[in-house]
N, C-alpha and C positions, 0 to 999 in steps of 0.2 A: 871355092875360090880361096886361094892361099894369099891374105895380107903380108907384106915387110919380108921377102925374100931372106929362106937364111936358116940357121940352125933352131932358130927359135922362134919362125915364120908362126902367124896365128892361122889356124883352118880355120874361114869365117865361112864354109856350108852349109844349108842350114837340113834340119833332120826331116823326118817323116812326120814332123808334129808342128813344124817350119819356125823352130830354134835353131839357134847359132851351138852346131859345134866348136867352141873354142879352146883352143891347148895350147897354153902359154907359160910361160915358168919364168916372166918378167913379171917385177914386183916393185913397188913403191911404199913409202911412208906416207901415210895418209892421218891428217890430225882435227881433221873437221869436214865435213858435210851439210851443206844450207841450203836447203831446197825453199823454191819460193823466191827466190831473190828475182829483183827486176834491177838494178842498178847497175851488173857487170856483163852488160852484152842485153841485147833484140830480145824482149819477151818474157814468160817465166821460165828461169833458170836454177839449175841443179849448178854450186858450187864445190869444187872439189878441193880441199885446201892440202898440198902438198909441203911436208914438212922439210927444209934446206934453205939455207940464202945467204949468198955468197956477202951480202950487206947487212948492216950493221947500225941502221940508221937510228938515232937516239928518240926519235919521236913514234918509232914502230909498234902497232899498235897491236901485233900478233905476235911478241917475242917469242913465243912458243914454236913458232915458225923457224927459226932461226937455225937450229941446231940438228945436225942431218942425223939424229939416232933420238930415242927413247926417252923421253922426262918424265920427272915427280912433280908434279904442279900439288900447292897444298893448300889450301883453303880454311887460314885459323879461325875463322870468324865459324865457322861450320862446326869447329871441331868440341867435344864436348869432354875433353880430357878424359877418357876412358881408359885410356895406355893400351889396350889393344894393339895399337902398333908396334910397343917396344915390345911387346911379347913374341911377336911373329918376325920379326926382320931379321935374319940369319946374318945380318951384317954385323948387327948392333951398329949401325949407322944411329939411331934413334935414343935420344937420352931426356931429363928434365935436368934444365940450369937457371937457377934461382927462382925455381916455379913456372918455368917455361919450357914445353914440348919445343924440342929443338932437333937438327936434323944434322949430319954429318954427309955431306954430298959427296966427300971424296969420297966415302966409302961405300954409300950407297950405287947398289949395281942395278937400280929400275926393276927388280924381280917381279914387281906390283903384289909380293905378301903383305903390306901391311894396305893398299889400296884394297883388298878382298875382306880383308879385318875390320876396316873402319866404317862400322855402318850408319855413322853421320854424314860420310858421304866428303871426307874433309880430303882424301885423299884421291888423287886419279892420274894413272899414267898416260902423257899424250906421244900421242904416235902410234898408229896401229899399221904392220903391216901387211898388206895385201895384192892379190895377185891381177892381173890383167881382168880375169874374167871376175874376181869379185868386187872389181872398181866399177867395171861396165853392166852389170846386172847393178847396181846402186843407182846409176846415171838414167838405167833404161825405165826404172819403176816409174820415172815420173813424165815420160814419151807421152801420153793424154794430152799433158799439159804444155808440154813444146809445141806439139801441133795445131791446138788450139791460137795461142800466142806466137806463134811464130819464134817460140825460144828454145831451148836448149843447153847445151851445158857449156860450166867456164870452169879452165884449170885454174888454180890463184896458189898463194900459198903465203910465208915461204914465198920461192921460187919456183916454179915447174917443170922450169926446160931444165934442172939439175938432175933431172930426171928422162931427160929428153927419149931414151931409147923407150922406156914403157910409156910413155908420154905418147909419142908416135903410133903405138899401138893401138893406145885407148880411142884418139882422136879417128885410126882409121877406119876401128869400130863404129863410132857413132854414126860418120859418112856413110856408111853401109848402113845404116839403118833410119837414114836420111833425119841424123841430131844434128842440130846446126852446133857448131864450134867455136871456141874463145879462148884467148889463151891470156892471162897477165903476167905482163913482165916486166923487170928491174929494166933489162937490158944486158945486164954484167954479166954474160954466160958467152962461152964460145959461138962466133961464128957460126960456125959449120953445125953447132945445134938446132939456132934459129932458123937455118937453111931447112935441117930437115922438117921440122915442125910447117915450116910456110905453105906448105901443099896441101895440106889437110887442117889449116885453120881457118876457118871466117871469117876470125874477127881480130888484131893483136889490141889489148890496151896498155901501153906503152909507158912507163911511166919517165917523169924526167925530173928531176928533186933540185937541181940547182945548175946553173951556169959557169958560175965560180967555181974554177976546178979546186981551187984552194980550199973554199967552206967545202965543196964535195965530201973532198977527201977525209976535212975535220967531223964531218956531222954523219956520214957514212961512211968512212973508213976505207972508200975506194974511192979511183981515178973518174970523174965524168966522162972521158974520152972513149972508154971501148963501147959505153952507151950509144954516145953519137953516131960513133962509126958504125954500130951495129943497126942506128937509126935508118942512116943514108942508104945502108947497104939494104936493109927493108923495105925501103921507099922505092925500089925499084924491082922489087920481087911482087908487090900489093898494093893497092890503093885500101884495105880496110883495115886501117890504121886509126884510133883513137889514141891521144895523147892524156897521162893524166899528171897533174901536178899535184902533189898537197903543200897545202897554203901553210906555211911555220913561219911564224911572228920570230921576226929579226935574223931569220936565215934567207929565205926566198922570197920574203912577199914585198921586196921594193921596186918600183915602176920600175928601175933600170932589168932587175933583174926577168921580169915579167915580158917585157920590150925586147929584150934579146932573144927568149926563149920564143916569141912571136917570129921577130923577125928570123930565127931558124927554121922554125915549121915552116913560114912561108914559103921557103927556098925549098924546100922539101915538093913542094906541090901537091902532094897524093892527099897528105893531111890536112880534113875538113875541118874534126872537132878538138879541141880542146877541153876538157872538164878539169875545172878545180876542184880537188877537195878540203874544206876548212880544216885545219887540225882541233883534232881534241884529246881528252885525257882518259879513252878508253883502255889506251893499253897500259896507265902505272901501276892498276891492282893488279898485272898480269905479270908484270915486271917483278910485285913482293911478291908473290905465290910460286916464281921460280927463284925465289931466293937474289935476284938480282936489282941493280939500283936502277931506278929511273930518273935520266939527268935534270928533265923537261918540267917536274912539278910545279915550280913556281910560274910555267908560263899558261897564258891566257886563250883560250879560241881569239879569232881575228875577228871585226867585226863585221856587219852585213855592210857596211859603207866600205869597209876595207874591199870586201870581194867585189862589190860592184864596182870599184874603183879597177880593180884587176881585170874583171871580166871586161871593164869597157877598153880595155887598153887590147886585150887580145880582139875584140868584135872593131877593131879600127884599121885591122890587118885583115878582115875581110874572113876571117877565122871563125866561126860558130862557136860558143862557149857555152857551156854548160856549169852550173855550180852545182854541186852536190850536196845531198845533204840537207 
């Protein structure tokens, strides 16, 4: 059986040992793997975290996600001054300034020589990439366990449909080997990717960050609008649509703004659930360790009065609501 019509179709036949032949030469950035997860889709799941996204949100808590090619994430707390690093870096990216191992980014090209040198472990380059068949031999090892559970794998990332064409692929792998499927997403990705994705996914978890196209734009850096319209236009391809919100103290979490995003779903029809998730400050040490600022420090998680205040506001629109977390 030949998957995805086309130059770069996958053979998904299987041999004389009843393995999947597969020959593919689509590839992705891939910068995390979490098997065991119950939170994103039906069951025990294999997470696949795909590195790109097109947003920019200040409170993201996988900024490592962000950037469609290769980082140095560094880890000073780890590092035990050995200089090992500045000996190997063919940039000389790497210097000490007033007693401090310090890095020079523009000139650093990710080679990972001084991540192979540092055997405290301080350094590590994220983004690995791989091909169709070495994404779905990852996803398949943990099959036992979807079957059991009724679960299966979730693309996350990042973004995943930034990657939509090997994206398709993986997804129509699984379905052949009856993985059930998940996909999360921003929304902010073309049309016509989400289109192809819909056929071969299970599950969308949807995310939606704010109403106000104004703070959207301030706090993620893009328009709420092609979201929505990519919502509507969803809503009528699927009914397995989860929506999720993260709860950010003094951007989203006022009734007005909660009430609105209600009364949107509701018009939508198809969507049951809502889940909120609380904000927290998992991703600012991930923010120093790529050299970047995190704007959100000073702010607080929301409280349990706050989310149940939330959640009862979506459960009054006849909406199921889940808090996470």
């Amino acid at each position: 059986m030949l998957l995805n019509r086309g130059p770069e179709a996958i053979d998904c036949t299987l041999n004389n040992r009843g393995e999947h032949n597969i020959q593919s030469e689509k590839r992705a950035l891939v910068f995390d793997i979490q098997r065991f997860a119950v939170h994103d889709g039906p069951g025990i799941r294999t997470l696949m975290f795909f590195k790109g996204c097109p947003l920019r949100c200040w409170w993201c808590q996988n900024p490592e996600s962000q950037r469609m090619k290769k980082e140095l994430a560094i880890f000073s707390k780890l590092c035990i001054a050995c200089m090992s690093c500045i000996k190997v870096c063919p940039q000389k990216a790497i210097s000490v300034i007033n007693d401090v191992l310090c890095i020079d980014r523009g000139k650093c090209n990710v080679c990972g020589d001084c991540e192979i040198a540092c055997s405290a472990g301080a350094r590590k380059i994220i983004g690995r990439e791989m091909n169709i068949l070495q994404i779905f031999e990852e996803v398949r090892k943990d099959k036992p366990f979807y079957d059991r559970s009724k679960g299966g794998v979730t693309l996350s990332g990042g973004e995943p449909i930034v990657w939509a064409d090997s994206a398709r692929d993986l997804l129509e792998l699984c379905l052949q080997d009856q993985i059930n499927t998940a996909v999360e997403t921003c929304g902010y990705v073309p049309w016509d990717k989400i289109k192809m994705l819909a056929p071969v996914t299970g599950l969308f978890l949807y995310d939606l960050k704010c109403m106000d196209d104004g703070k959207h734009r301030e706090y993620t850096g893009v328009s709420n609008k092609p979201i929505l319209d990519n919502l509507i236009r969803l809503s009528g391809l699927t009914d397995s649509i989860i929506i999720r919100i993260p709860i950010i103290p003094n951007l989203n979490d006022s009734p007005k703004n909660i009430t609105e995003t209600a009364r949107f779903v509701k018009g939508l029809k198809v969507v049951k659930e809502i889940d909120l998730l609380p904000y927290h400050q998992l991703g600012a040490s991930k923010h120093k360790n790529l050299g970047r600022t995190y704007k959100l420090k000073e702010l607080s998680p929301p409280s349990n009065e706050k989310m149940a205040e939330l959640r009862d506001i979506i459960l009054s629109y006849g909406i199921e609501c889940i808090i996470e977390g």
